[in-house]
TORGUNU-500581 format. One record per residue: x, y, z of N, C-alpha, C in turn. Coordinates in nm, 2 decimals. Last residue first. Layout:
BEGIN
SITE     n_u     n_v     n_w    ca_u    ca_v    ca_w     c_u     c_v     c_w
SITE       X       Y       Z       X       Y       Z       X       Y       Z
...
# end
This chain:
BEGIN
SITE     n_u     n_v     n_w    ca_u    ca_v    ca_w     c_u     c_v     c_w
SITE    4.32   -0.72    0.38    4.31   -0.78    0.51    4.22   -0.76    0.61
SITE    4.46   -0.52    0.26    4.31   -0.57    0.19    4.25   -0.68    0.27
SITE    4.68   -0.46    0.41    4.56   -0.34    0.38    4.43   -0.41    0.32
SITE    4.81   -0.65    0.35    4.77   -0.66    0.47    4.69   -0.55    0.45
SITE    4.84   -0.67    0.06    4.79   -0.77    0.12    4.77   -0.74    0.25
SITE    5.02   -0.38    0.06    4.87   -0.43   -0.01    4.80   -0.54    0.01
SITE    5.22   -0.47    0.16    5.12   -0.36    0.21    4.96   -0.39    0.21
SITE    5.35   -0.69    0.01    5.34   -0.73    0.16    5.27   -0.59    0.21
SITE    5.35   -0.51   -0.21    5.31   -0.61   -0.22    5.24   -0.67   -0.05
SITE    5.59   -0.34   -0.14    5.41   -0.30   -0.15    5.37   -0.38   -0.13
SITE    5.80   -0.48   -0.09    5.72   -0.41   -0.02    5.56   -0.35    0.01
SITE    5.82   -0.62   -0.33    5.80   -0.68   -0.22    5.70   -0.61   -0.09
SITE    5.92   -0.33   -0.46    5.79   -0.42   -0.52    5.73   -0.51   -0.39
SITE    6.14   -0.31   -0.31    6.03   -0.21   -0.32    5.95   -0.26   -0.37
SITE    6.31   -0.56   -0.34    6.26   -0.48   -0.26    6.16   -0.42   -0.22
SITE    6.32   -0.52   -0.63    6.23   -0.59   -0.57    6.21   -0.61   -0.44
SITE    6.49   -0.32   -0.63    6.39   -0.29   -0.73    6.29   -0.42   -0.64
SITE    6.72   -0.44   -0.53    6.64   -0.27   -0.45    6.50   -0.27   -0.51
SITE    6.79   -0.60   -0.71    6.80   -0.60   -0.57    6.68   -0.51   -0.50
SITE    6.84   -0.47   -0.97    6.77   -0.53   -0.94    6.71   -0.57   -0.78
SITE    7.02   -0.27   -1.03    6.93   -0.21   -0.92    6.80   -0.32   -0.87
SITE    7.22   -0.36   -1.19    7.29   -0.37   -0.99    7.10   -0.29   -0.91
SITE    7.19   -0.37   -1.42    7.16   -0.50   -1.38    7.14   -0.47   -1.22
SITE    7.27   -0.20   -1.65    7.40   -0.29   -1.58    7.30   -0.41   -1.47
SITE    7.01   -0.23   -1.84    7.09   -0.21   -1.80    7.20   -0.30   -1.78
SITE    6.77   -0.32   -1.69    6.77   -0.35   -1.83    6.88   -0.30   -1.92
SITE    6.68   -0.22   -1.48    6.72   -0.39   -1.48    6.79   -0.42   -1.62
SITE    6.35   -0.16   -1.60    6.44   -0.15   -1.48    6.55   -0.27   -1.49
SITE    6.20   -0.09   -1.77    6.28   -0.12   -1.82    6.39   -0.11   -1.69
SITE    5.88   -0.12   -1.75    5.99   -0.01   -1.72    6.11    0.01   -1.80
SITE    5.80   -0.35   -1.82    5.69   -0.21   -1.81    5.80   -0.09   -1.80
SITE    6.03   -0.54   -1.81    5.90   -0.54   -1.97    5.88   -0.40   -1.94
SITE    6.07   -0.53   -1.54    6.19   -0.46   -1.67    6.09   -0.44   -1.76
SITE    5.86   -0.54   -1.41    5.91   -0.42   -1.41    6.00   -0.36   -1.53
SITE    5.88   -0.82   -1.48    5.73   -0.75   -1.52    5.78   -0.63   -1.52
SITE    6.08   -0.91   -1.33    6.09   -0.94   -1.49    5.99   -0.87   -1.52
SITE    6.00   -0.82   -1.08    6.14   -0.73   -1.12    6.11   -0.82   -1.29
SITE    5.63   -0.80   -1.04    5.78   -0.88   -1.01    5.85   -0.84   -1.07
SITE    5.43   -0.75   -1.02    5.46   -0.83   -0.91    5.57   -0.89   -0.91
SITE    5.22   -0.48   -1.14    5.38   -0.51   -1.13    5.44   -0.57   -1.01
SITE    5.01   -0.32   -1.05    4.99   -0.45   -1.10    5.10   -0.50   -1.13
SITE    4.99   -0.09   -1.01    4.93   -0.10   -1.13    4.92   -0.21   -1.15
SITE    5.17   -0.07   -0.76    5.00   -0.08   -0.74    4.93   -0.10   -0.86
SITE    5.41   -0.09   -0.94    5.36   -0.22   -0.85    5.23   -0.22   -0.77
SITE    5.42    0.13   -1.05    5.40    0.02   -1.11    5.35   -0.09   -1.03
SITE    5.47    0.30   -0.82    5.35    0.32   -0.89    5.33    0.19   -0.95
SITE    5.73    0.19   -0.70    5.55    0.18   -0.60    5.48    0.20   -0.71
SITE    5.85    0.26   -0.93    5.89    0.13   -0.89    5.77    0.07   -0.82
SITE    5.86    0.55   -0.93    5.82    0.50   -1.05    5.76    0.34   -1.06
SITE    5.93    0.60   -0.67    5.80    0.64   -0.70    5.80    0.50   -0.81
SITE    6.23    0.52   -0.74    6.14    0.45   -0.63    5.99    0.47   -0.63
SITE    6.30    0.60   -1.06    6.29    0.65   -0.92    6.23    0.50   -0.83
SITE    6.51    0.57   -1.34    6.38    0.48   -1.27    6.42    0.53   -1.15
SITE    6.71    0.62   -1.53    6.65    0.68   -1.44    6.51    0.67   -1.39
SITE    6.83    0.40   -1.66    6.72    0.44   -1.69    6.67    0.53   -1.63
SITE    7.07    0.39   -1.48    7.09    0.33   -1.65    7.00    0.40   -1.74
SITE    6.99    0.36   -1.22    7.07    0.49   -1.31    7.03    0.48   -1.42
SITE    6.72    0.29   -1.05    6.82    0.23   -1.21    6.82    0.40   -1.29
SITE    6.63    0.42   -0.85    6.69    0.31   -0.84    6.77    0.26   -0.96
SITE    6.67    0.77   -0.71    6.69    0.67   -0.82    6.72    0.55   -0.82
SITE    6.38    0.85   -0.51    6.55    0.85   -0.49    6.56    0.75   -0.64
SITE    6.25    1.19   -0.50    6.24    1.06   -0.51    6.40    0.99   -0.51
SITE    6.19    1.37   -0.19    6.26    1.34   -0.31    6.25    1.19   -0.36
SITE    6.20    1.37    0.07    6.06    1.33    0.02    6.12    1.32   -0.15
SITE    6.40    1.31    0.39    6.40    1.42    0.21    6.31    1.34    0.14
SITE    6.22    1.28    0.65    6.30    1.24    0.58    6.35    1.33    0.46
SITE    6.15    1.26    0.93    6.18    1.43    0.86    6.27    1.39    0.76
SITE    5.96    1.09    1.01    6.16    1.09    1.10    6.18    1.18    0.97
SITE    5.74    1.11    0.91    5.75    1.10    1.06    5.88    1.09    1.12
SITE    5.79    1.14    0.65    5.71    1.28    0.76    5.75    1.26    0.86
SITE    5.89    0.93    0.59    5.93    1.02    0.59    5.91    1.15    0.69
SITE    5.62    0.75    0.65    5.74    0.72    0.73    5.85    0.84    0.69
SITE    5.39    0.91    0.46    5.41    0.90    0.63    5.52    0.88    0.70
SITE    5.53    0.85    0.23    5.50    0.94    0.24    5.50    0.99    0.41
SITE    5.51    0.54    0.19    5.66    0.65    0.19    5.63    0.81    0.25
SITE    5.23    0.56    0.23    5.29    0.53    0.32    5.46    0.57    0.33
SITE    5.14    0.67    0.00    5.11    0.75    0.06    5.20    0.71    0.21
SITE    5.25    0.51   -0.20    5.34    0.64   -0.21    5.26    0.66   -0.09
SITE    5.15    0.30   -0.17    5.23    0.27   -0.13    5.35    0.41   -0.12
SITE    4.80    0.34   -0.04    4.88    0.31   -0.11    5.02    0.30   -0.08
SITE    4.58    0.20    0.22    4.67    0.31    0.20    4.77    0.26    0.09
# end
């Protein structure tokens, strides 16, 4: 299961807003944008800035941004488990 399709369940399942949410104002980089890159192969907030440009800015979404990378990451390893 990808990483949009699991945002996808945990929303459905406590009636979340499915909207995407902005992580880098600066750039208007969503959370989508952040799961897609990081199934493409994006394992880390310096890979994200290069491919995105997240971060590349004031700096404050770094946090969040690897978060969400982490996240998949730790999916995708137990999905291929």
């Amino acid at each position: 299961m990808n990483c949009n399709a699991i945002g996808v369940a945990i929303a459905n399942t406590y009636q979340l807003d499915l909207r995407p949410m902005y992580v880098c104002i600066c750039k208007a980089i969503t959370d989508a944008d952040i799961r897609e890159a990081a199934e493409a192969g994006v394992a880390d907030v310096e890979h994200l800035t290069e491919r995105l440009g997240v971060g590349g800015g004031c700096g404050t979404c770094l946090d969040m941004a690897e978060e969400i990378i982490d996240a998949c990451r730790a999916n995708q390893l137990a999905y291929a488990a």
